[in-house]
TORNU-580133 format. One record per residue (C-alpha): x, y, z. Coordinates in steps of 0.2 Angstrom, whole numbers, padded with zeros to 4 digits, always signed. Example, Ala and Ser with C-alpha at 12.3 -4.5 7.8 and 13.67 -1.06 7.14 Angstrom:
# TORNU-580133
+-------+-------+-------+
!    xx !    yy !    zz !
+-------+-------+-------+
! +0062 ! -0022 ! +0039 !
! +0068 ! -0005 ! +0036 !
+-------+-------+-------+
# end
This chain:
# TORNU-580133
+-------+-------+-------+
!    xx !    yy !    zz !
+-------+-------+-------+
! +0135 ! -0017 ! +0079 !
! +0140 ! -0030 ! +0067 !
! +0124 ! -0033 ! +0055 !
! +0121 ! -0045 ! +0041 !
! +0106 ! -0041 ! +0029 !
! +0102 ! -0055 ! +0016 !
! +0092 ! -0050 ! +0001 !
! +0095 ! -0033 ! -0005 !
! +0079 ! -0030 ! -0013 !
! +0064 ! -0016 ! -0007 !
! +0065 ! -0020 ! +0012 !
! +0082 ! -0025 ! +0013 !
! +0088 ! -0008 ! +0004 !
! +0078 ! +0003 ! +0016 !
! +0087 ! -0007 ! +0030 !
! +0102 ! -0004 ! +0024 !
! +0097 ! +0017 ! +0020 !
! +0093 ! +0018 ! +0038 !
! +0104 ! +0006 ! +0046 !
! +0121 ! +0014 ! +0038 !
! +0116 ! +0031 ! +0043 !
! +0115 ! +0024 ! +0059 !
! +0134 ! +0019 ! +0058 !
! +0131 ! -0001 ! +0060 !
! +0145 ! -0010 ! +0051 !
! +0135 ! -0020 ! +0035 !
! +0137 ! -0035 ! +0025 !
! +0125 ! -0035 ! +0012 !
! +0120 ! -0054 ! +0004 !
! +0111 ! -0057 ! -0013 !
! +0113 ! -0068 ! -0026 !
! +0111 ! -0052 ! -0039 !
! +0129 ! -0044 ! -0041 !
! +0122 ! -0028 ! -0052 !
! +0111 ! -0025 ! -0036 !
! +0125 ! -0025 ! -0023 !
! +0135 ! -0016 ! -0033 !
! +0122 ! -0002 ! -0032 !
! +0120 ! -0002 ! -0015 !
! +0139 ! -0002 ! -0010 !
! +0140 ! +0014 ! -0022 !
! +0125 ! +0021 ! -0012 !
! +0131 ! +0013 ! +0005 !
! +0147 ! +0012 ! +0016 !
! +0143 ! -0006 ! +0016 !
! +0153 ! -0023 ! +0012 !
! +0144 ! -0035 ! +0000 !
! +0145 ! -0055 ! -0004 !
! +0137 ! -0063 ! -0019 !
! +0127 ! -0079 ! -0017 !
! +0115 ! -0090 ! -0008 !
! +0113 ! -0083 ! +0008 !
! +0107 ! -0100 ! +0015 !
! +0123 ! -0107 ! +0011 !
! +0135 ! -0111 ! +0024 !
! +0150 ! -0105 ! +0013 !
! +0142 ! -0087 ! +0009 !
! +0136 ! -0084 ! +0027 !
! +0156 ! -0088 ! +0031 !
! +0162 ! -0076 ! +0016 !
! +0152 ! -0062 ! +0025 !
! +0159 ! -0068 ! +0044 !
! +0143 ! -0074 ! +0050 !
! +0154 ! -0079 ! +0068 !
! +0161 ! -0059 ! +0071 !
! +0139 ! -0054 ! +0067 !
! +0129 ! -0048 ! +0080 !
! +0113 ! -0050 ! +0070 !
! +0108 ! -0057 ! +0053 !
! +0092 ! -0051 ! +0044 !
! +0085 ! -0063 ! +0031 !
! +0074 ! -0051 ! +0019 !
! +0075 ! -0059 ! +0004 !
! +0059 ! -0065 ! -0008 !
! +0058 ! -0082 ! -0003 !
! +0052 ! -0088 ! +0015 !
! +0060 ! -0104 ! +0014 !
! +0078 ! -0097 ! +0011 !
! +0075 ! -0085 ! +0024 !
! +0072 ! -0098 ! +0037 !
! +0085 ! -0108 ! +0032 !
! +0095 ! -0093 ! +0031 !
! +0092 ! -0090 ! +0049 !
! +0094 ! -0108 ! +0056 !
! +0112 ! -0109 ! +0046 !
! +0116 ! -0093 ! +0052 !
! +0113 ! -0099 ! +0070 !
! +0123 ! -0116 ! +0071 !
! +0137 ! -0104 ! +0065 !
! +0134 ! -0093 ! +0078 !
! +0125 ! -0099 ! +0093 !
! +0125 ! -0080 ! +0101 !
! +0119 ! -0072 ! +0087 !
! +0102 ! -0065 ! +0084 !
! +0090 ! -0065 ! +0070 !
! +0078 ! -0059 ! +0062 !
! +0066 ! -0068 ! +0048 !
! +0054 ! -0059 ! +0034 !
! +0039 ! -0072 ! +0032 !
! +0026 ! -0068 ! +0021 !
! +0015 ! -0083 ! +0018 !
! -0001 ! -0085 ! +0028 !
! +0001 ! -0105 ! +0031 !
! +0018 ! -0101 ! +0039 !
! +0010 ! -0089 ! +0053 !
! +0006 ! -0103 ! +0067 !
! +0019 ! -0115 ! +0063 !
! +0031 ! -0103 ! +0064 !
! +0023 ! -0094 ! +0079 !
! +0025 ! -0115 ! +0089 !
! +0042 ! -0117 ! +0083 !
! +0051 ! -0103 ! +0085 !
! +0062 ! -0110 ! +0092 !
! +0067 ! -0123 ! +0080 !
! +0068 ! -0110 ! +0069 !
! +0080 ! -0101 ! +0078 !
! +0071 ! -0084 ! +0076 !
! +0074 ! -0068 ! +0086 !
! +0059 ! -0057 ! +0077 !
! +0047 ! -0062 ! +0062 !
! +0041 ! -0048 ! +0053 !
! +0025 ! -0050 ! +0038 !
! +0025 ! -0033 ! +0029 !
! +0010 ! -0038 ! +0019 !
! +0000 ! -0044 ! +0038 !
! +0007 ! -0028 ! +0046 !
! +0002 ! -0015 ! +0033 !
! -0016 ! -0025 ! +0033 !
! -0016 ! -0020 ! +0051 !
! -0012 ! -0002 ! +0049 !
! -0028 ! -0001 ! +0036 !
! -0039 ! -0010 ! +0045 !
! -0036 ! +0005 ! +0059 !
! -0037 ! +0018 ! +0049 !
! -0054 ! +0011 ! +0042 !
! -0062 ! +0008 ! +0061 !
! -0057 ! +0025 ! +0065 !
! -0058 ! +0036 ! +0050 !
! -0054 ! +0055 ! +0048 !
! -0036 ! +0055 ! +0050 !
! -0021 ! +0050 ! +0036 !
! -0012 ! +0041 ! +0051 !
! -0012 ! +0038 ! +0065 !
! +0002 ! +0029 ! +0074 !
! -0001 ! +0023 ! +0096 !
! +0008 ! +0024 ! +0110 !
! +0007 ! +0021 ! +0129 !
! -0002 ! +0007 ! +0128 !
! -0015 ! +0014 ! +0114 !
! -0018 ! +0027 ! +0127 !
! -0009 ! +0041 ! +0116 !
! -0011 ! +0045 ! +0097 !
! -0001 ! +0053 ! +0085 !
! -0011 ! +0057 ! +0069 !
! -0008 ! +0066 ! +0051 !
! -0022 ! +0077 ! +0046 !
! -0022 ! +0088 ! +0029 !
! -0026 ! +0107 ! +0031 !
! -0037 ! +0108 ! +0015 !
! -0044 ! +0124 ! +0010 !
! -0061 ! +0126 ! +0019 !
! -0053 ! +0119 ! +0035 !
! -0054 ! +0128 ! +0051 !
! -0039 ! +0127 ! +0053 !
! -0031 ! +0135 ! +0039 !
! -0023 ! +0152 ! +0042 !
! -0023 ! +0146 ! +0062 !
! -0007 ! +0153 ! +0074 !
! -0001 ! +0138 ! +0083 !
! -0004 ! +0149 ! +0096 !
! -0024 ! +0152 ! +0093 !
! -0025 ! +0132 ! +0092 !
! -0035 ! +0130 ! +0106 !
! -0047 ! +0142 ! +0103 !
! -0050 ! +0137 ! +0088 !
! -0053 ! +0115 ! +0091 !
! -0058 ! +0118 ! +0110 !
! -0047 ! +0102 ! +0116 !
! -0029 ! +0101 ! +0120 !
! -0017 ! +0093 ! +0108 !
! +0000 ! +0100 ! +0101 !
! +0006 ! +0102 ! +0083 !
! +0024 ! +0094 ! +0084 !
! +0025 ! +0090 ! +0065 !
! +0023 ! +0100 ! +0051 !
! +0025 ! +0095 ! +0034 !
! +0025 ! +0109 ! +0018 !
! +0033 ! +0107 ! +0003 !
! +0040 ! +0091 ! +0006 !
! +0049 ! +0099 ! +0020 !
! +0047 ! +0094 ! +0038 !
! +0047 ! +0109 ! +0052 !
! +0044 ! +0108 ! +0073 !
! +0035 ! +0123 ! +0073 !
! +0033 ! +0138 ! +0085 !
! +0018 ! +0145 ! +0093 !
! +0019 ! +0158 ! +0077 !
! +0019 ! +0146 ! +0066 !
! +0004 ! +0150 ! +0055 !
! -0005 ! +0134 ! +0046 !
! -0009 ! +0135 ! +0029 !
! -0018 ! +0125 ! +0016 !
! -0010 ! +0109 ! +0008 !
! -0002 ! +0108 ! +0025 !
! +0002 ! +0091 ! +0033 !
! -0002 ! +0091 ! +0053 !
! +0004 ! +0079 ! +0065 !
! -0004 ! +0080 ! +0079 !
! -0004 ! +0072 ! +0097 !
! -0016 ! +0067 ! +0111 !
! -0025 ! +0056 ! +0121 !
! -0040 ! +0043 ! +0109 !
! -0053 ! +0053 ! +0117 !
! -0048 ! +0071 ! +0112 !
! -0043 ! +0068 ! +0097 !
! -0062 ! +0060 ! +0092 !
! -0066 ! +0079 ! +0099 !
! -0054 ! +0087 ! +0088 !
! -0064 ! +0077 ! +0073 !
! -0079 ! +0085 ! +0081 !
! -0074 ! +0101 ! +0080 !
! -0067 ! +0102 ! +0065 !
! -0082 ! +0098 ! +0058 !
! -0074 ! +0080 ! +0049 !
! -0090 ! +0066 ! +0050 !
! -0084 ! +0049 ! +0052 !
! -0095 ! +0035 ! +0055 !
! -0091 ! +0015 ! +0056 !
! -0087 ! +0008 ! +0039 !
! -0099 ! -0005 ! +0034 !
! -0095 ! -0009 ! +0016 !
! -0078 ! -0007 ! +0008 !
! -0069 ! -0011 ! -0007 !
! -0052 ! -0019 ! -0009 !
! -0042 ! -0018 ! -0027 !
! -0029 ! -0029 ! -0027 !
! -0031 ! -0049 ! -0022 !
! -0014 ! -0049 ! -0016 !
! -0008 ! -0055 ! +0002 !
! -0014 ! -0037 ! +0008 !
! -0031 ! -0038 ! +0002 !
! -0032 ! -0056 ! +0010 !
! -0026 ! -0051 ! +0027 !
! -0037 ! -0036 ! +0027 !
! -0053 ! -0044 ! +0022 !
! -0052 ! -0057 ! +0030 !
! -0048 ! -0046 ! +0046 !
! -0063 ! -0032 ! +0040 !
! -0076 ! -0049 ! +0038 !
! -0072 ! -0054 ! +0057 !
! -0077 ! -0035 ! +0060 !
! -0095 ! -0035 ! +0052 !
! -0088 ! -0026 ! +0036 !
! -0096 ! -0030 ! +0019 !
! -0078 ! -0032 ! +0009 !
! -0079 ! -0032 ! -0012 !
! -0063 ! -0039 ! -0018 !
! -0057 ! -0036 ! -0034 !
! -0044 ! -0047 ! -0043 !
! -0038 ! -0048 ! -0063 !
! -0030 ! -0065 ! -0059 !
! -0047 ! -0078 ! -0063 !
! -0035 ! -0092 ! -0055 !
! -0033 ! -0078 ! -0039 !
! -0050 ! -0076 ! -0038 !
! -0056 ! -0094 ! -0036 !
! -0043 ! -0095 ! -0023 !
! -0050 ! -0080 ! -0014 !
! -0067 ! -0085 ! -0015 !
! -0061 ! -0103 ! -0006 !
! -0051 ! -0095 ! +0008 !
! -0062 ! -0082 ! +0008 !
! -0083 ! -0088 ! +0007 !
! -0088 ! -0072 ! +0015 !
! -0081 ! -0058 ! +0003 !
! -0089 ! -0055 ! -0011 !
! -0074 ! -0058 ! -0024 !
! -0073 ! -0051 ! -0040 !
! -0065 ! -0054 ! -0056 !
! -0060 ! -0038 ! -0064 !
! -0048 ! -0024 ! -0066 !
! -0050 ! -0012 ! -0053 !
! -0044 ! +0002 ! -0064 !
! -0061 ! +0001 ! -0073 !
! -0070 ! +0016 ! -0071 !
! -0085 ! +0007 ! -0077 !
! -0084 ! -0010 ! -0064 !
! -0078 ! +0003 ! -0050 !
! -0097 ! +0012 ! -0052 !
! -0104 ! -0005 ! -0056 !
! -0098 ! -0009 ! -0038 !
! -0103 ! +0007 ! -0030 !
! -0087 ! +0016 ! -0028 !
! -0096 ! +0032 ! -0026 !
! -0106 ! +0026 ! -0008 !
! -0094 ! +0015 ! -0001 !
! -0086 ! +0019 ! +0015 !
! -0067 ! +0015 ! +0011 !
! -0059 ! +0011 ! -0006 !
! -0041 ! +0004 ! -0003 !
! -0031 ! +0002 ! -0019 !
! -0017 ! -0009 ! -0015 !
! -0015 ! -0019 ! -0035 !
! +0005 ! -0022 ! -0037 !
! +0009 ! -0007 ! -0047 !
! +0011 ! +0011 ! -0038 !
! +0003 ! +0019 ! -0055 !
! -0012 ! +0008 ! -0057 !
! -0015 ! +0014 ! -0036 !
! -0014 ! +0029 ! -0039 !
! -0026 ! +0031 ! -0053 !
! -0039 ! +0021 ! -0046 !
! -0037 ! +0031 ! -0029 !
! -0040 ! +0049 ! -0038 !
! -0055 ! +0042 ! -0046 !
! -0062 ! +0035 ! -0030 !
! -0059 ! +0053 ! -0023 !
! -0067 ! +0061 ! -0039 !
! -0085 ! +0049 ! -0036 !
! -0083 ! +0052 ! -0017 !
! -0078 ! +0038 ! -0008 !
! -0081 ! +0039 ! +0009 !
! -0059 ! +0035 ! +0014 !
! -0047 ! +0034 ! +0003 !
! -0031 ! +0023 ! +0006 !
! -0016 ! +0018 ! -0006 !
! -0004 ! +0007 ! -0004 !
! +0012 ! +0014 ! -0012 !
! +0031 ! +0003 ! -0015 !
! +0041 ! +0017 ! -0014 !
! +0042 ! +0033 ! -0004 !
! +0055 ! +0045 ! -0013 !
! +0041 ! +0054 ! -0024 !
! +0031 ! +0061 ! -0007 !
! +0029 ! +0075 ! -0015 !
! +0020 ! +0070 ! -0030 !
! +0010 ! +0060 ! -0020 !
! +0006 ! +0075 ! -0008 !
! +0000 ! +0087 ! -0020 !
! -0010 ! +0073 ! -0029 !
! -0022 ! +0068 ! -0013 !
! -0020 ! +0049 ! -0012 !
! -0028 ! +0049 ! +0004 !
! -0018 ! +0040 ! +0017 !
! -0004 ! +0032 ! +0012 !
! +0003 ! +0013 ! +0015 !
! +0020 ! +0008 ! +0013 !
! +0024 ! -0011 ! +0019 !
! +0042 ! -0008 ! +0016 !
! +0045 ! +0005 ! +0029 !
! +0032 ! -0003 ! +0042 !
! +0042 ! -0018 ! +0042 !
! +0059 ! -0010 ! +0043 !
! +0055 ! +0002 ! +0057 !
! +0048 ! -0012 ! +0066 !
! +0066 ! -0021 ! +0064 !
! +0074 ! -0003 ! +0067 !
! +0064 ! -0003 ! +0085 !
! +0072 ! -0022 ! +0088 !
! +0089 ! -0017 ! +0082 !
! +0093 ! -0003 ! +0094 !
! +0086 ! -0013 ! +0110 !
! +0096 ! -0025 ! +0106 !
! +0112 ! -0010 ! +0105 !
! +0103 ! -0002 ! +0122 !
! +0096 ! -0015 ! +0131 !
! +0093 ! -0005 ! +0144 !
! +0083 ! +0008 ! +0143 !
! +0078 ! +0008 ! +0123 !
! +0061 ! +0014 ! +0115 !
! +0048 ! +0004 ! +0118 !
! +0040 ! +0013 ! +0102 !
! +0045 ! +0022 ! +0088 !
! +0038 ! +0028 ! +0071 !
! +0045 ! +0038 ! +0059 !
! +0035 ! +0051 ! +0055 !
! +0036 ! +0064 ! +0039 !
! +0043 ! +0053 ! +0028 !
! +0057 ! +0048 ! +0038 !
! +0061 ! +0067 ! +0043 !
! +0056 ! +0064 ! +0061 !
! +0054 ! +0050 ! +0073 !
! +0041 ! +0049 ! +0087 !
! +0047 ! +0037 ! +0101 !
! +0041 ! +0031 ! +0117 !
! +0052 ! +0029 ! +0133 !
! +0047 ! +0023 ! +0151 !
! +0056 ! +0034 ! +0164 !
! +0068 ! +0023 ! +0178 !
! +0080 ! +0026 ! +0191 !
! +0093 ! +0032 ! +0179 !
! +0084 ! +0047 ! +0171 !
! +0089 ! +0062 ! +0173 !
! +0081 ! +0079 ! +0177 !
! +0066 ! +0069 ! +0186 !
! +0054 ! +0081 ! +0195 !
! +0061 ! +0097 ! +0187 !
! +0049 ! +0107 ! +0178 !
! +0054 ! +0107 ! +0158 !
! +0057 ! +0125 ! +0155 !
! +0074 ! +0122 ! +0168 !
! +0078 ! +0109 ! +0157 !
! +0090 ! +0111 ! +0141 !
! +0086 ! +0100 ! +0127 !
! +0096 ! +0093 ! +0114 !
! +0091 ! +0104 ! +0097 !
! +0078 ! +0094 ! +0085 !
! +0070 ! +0087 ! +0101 !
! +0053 ! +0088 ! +0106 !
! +0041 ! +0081 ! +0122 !
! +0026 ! +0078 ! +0115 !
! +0016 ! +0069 ! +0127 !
! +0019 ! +0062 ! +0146 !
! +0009 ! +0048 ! +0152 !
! +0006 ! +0048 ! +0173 !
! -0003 ! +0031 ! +0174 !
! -0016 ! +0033 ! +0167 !
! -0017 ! +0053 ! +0165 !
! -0011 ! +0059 ! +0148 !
! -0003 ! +0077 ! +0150 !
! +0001 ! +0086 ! +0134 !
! +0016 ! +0096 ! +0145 !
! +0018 ! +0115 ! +0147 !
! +0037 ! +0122 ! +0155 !
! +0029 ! +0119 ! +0171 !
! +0027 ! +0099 ! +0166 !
! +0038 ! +0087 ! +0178 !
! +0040 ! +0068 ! +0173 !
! +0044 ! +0053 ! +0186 !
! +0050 ! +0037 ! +0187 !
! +0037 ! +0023 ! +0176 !
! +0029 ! +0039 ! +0169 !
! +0029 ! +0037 ! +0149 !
! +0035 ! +0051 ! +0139 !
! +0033 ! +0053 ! +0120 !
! +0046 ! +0063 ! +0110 !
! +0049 ! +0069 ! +0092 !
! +0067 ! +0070 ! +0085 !
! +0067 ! +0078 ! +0070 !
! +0081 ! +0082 ! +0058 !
! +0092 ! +0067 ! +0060 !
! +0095 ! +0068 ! +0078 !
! +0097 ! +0047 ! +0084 !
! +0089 ! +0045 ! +0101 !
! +0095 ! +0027 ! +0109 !
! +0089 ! +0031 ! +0125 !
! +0078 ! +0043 ! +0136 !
! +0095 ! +0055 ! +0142 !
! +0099 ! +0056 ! +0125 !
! +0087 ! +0071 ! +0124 !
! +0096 ! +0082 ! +0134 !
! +0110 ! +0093 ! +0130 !
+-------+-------+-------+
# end
């Protein structure tokens, strides 16, 4: 596919990471020249210089040969424009717009099609909405749904007086009395489908999938307490900490913000009347005991700076905050981050480009595409979701007759409403839903893709 990306800064660099290894053909739009020229020494990409809402750019970059334009760049208003432009040059084309601003939700949502848009994506409101889920269900690092919310993926640590460190995959049961399968891996940094004689160690990081149900008795068994949050604290008054409190207060959370910004603040404390928003730097250890950061249920650290979220995470593990969650801008220092403990990890970057990712290869495969994926490991692996028809192969024949393509895994298959983690003797049929994990850079477009 052809594909245009305008604005080439922390969104619209990750799309064009993932998007070129995918083979699309790019065209890169920013008014920054130094920028672009990075990326096309990274990137097999083409690149134009200028105002991507102008009608003479969007033509340098051949806006009439695209087949979809994505407007990422910092400003909401340009991206519109961007998009409408766009559109009157091409009627066919689609787009996709990132919005950011709060008081453009609705109007945007009632006029979409004035505005010409195929997809809107917030990263700020979507990683809000990751948090607040991690918060009403505590004890795992992610967890990321499918089927319908039936099915789970989650991320758990092996620390060292874990159960199941120095577990065989194989002695798994035994060991959490439920039924759920390890697909993921991660040590070292590294990501690994394991074996059945893959033995967990600590400073391991599981994925592991189920149905909701089993994997509250997984918590259970493993001895990990969670309880409803009831009082959390939010650093950083950005757009983040608004849509989160402001989701959190709905829920019957008591939310403490704190804010450097004295101007923020009072704008806070307007939009917000029930959060009790304080003027402050959250990397005080003094104001973060003065506001209990050692008996609250969740601390969320999400200031604009990566270093000041990391600090103010450790020290919220050190008092013994109840969660931990850190809001991070960049992803290529996992490792750092892993060995550290920062809790559960945030990134809005990456939740907004895989949600355009999941539109971008519909669109290539209309038929038959993912419903859902996540990438999963730090992009090492992908979990996606497909919805068996009449042009499936292999329906009714038990998986172990079945030969798959290398790096792919069934996870979970979803009969209705039964949730089967499969065995070899495991069939799927036609509407049945069935999760699977590609890891090391195999590109699943549709479901027949996973067979050799």
């Amino acid at each position: 596919m052809k594909i245009i990306i305008a604005g080439d800064g922390k969104v619209g660099l990750t799309l064009t990471e993932k998007l070129s290894a995918e083979g699309h053909d790019l065209t890169l739009i920013d008014s920054n020249q130094r920028v672009l020229d990075s990326s096309v020494e990274r990137y097999d990409v083409m690149a134009v210089q200028g105002n991507c809402a102008s009608m003479r750019v969007l033509e340098q970059a051949d806006i009439k040969q695209a087949d979809l334009l994505i407007a990422a760049t910092n400003a909401d208003e340009v991206n519109l424009l961007c998009c409408m432009t766009a559109h009157g040059l091409n009627s066919r084309l689609h787009t996709i717009a990132r919005i950011r601003n709060p008081e453009y939700g609705r109007q945007i949502f009632t006029m979409r099609d004035v505005y010409q848009l195929s997809l809107m994506v917030n990263p700020e409101k979507q990683a809000a909405r990751e948090i607040e889920r991690l918060i009403k269900y505590p004890g795992f690092l992610q967890r990321d749904t499918f089927a319908r919310s039936r099915v789970e993926i989650v991320e758990l640590r092996v620390d060292e007086g874990s159960r199941l460190k120095d577990v065989a995959l194989s002695n798994l049961g035994g060991v959490v009395n439920c039924k759920v399968l390890i697909c993921v891996v991660c040590r070292g940094g590294e990501a690994f489908v394991p074996g059945g004689d893959f033995v967990l160690q600590a400073g391991d990081r599981v994925f592991a999938t189920a149905d909701s149900e089993t994997l509250t008795i997984l918590l259970k068994n493993l001895g990990v307490i969670t309880k409803k949050a009831k009082r959390v604290i939010i650093c950083g008054g950005g757009r983040i900490g608004y849509y989160l409190a402001e989701q959190l207060v709905k829920n019957d959370v008591t939310v403490q913000l704190i804010e450097r910004e004295e101007s923020r603040c009072k704008e806070l404390a307007e939009l917000l009347p029930n959060v009790y928003v304080i003027h402050g730097d959250a990397s005080s250890q003094t104001l973060l005991d003065s506001e209990g950061v050692a008996d609250c249920d969740a601390l969320v650290a999400m200031t604009g700076m990566d270093e000041m979220n990391m600090i103010i995470a450790l020290y919220g593990k050190k008092r013994g905050a109840g969660q931990v969650i850190t809001k991070v801008g960049h992803t290529d220092n996992t490792g750092i981050y892993d060995s550290l403990g920062l809790g559960s990890l945030i990134c809005p970057k990456e939740l907004s480009a895989n949600n355009i990712i999941r539109y971008v290869r519909a669109l290539q495969n209309s038929e038959g595409a993912a419903l859902t994926v996540h990438s999963i490991a730090e992009g090492q692996a992908e979990a996606l979701e497909f919805v068996v028809d009449e042009k499936t192969l292999h329906m009714g024949e038990p998986l172990k007759k079945i030969r798959f393509r290398k790096g792919v895994l069934i996870a979970c298959i979803t009969h209705g409403s039964q949730t089967e983690i499969p065995s070899g003797d495991s069939t799927f049929g036609e509407r049945d839903s069935v999760i699977v994990i590609a890891h090391g850079g195999t590109r699943l477009l549709q479901l027949n893709d996973i067979f050799e």
